[in-house]
C-alpha positions as CSV (number, residue, x, y, z in Angstrom):
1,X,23.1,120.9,106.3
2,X,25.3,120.2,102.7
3,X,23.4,123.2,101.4
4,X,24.3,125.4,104.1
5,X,27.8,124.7,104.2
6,X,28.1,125.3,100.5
7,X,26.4,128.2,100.6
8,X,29.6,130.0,102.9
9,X,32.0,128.7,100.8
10,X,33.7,131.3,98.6
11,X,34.4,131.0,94.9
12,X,37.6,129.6,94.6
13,X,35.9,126.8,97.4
14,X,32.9,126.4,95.4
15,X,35.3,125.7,91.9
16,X,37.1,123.6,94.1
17,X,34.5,121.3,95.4
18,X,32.9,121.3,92.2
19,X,36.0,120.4,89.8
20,X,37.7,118.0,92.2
21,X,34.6,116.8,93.9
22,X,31.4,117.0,91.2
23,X,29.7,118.3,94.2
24,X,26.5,119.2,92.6
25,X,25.5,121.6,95.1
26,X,28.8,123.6,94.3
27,X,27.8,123.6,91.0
28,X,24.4,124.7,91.4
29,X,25.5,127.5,93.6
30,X,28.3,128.7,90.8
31,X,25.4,129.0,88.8
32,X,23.3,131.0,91.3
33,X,26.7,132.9,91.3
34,X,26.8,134.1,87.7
35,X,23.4,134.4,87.0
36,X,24.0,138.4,86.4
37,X,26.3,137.5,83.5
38,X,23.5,135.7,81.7
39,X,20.8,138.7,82.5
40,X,23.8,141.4,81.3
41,X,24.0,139.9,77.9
42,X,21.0,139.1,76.9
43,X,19.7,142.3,77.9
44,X,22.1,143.8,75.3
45,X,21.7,141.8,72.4
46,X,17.8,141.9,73.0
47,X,18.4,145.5,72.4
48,X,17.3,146.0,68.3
49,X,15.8,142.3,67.8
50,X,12.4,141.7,66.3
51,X,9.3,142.0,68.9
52,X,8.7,138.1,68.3
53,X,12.2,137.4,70.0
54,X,11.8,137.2,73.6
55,X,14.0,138.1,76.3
56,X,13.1,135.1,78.1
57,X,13.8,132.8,75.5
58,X,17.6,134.3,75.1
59,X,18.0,134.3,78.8
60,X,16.7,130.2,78.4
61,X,19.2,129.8,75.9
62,X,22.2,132.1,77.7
63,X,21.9,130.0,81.3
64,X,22.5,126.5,78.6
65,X,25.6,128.4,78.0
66,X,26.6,129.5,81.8
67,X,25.8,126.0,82.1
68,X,28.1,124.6,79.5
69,X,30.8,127.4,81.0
70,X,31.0,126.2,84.4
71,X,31.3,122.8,82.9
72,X,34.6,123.5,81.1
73,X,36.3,126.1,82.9
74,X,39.6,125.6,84.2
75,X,40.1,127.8,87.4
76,X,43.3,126.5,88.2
77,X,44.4,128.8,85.1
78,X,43.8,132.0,87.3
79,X,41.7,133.4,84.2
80,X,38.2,135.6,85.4
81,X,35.4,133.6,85.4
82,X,33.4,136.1,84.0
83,X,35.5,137.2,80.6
84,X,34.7,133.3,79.5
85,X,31.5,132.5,80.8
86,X,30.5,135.7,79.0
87,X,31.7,134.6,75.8
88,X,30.0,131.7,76.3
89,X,26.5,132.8,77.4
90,X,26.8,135.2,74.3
91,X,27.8,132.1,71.7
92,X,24.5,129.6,72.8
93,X,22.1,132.7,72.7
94,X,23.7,133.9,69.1
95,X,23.7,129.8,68.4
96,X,20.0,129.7,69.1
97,X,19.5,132.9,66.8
98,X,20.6,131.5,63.9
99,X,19.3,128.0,64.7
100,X,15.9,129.8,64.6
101,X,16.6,131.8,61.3
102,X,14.4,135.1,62.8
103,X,15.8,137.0,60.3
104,X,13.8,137.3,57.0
105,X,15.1,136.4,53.9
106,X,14.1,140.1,52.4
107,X,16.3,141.8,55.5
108,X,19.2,138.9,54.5
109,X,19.0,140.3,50.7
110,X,19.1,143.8,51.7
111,X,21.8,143.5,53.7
112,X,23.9,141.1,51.4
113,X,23.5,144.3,48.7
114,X,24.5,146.8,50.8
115,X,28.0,145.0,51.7
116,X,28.7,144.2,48.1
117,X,27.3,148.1,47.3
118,X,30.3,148.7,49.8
119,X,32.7,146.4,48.7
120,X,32.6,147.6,44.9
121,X,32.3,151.4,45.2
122,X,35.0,151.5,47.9
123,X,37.1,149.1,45.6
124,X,36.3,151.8,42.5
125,X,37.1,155.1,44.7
126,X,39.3,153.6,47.1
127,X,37.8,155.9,49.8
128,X,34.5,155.8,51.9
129,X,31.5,156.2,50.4
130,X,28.8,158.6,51.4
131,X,24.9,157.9,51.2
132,X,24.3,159.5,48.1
133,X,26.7,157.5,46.7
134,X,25.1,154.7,48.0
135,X,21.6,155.2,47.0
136,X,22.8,155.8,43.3
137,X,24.5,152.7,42.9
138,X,21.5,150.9,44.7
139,X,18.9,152.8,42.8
140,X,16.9,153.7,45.6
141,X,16.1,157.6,47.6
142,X,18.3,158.4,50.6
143,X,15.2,157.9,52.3
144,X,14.3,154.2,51.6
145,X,18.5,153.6,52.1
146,X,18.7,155.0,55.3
147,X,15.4,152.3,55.7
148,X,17.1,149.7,54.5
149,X,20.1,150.3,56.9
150,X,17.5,150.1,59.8
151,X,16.0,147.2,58.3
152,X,19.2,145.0,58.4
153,X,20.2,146.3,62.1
154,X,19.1,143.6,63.6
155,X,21.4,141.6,61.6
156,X,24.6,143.3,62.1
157,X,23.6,143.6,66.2
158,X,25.5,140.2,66.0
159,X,28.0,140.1,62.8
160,X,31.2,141.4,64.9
161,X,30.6,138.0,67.0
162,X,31.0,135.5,63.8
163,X,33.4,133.8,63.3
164,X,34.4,133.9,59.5
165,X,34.2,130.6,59.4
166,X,32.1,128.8,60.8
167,X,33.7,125.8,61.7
168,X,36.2,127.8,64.3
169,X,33.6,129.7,66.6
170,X,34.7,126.7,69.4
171,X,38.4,126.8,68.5
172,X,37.5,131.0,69.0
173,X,35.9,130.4,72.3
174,X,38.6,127.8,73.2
175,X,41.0,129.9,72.9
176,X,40.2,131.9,75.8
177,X,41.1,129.3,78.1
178,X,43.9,127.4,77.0
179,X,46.6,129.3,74.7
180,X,48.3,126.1,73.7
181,X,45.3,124.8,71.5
182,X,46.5,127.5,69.1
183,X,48.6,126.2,66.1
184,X,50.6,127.9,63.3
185,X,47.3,128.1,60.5
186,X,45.4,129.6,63.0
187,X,47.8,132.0,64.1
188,X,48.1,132.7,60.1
189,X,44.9,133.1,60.0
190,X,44.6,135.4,62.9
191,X,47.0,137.6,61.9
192,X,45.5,138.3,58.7
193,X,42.0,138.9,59.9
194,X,43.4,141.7,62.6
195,X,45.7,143.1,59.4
196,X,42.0,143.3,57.4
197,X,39.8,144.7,60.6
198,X,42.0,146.9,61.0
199,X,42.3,148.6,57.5
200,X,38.2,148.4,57.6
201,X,38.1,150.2,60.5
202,X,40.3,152.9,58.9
203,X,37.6,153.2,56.3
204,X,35.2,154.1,58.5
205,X,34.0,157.6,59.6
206,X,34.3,159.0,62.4
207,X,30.9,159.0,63.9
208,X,31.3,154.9,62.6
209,X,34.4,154.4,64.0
210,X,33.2,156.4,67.4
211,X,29.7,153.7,67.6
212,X,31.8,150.6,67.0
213,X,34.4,151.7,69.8
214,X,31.7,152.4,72.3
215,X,29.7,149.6,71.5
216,X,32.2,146.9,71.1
217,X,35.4,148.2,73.6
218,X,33.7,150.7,76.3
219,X,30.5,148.0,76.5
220,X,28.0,150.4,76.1
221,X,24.4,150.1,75.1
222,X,23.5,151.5,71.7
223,X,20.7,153.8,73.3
224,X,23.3,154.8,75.9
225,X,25.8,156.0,72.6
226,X,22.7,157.8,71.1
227,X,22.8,159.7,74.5
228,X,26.8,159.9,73.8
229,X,27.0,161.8,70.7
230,X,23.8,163.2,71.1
231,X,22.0,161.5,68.2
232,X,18.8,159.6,68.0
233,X,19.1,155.6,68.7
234,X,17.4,155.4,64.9
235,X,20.4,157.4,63.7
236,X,23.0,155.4,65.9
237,X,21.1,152.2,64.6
238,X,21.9,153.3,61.0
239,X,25.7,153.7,61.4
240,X,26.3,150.6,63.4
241,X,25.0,148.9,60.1
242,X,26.7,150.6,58.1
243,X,30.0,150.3,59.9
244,X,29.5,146.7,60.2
245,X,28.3,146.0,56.3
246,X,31.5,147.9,55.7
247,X,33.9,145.3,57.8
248,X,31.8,142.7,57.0
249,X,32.8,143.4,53.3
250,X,36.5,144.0,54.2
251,X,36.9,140.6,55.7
252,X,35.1,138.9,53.0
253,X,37.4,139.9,50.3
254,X,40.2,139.7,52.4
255,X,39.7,136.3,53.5
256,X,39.2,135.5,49.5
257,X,42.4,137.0,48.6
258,X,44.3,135.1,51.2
259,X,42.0,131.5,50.2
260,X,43.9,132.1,46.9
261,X,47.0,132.9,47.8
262,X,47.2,129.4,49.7
């Protein structure tokens, strides 16, 4: 009888009975509710990750998140369920990603080389740097670069969503929901990371700059890009890394420069 009743409750009822009344019930049906949310994400971040990682296991992990959403959301705020509970869903699966360290220590190195190959020769030129350029200074053939750029993809698949410290991904998340937890250092720091991702994106080209607004603004797969500008997913693959090494070096020294200057 509960169950039916619950079940023709809308969502606003079904926040309502389970904020104000921990009806259980409501709760489980919220979940039943935004179940898509947890399939929609970790569909695309399985999209580029080893064979070993399964889909299952970051769906697991991304319903402990919708979970852990439903649990600390604040409808009365009038914010979309969905905007934070994907945030959320996205945090505990990249959470359990790192927890489980699937990425080699090789793919770690290579990757680590390539940003500070960027960081140096971009620093010397003060302009982008093409792949030939790149190769030299790493001593390698276009070839095995281009390799090691699809190598590390499955490490930047997930860089834009760190936080550069570690210690803030919940004030990050946070954030979201109520805009009074922010506080002067963090708006400080805020401000500076937006002034540095913003003159990394400049750097980019324009097929990099293209991939990072399609993946990260219009939502889109990376194999649906590839069919976008009419490139192979390998070749897509390649400048996503390479964008994202790039940015990843930008905030890096930036965020070194303004440790200093405190």
């Amino acid at each position: 009888m509960i169950e039916q009743k619950v079940s023709k409750l809308n969502h606003m009822d079904l926040w309502m009975s389970w904020k104000e009344h921990d009806d259980i019930e409501a709760k489980k049906k919220l979940i039943e509710n935004y179940l898509h949310i947890v399939d929609y994400v970790s569909s695309r971040l399985a999209i580029g990750l080893p064979k070993n990682v399964s889909k299952d296991d970051l769906a697991s992990n991304g319903v402990m998140g919708l979970i852990d959403a439903i649990d600390k959301f604040d409808y009365k705020r009038g914010f979309q369920f969905e905007t934070y509970g994907s945030w959320r869903v996205r945090g505990a699966i990249l959470d359990s990603l790192r927890q489980g360290d699937w990425v080699p220590r090789s793919v770690r190195e290579k990757a680590k080389k390539i940003e500070e190959a960027f960081q140096h020769l971009e620093q010397r030129y003060l302009r982008s740097v093409n792949d030939s350029e790149m190769s030299e200074y790493l001593e390698v053939t276009e070839k095995e670069y281009h390799n090691m750029l699809q190598e590390v993809a499955v490490m930047t698949l997930c860089s834009l969503e760190d936080p550069i410290r570690e210690e803030e991904s919940e004030t990050r998340l946070s954030m979201m929901i109520d805009e009074k937890a922010q506080n002067p250092d963090y708006k400080i720091n805020e401000f500076y990371m937006k002034e540095s991702l913003i003159k990394g994106i400049e750097k980019l080209t324009d097929k990099e700059r293209t991939v990072v607004s399609l993946l990260y603004y219009e939502d889109l797969s990376l194999s649906e890009i590839a069919e976008v500008m009419s490139l192979s997913p390998s070749r897509i693959s390649q400048l996503h890394s390479k964008a994202i090494l790039r940015l990843r070096g930008t905030l890096q020294k930036n965020k070194g420069l303004l440790m200093e200057n405190d």
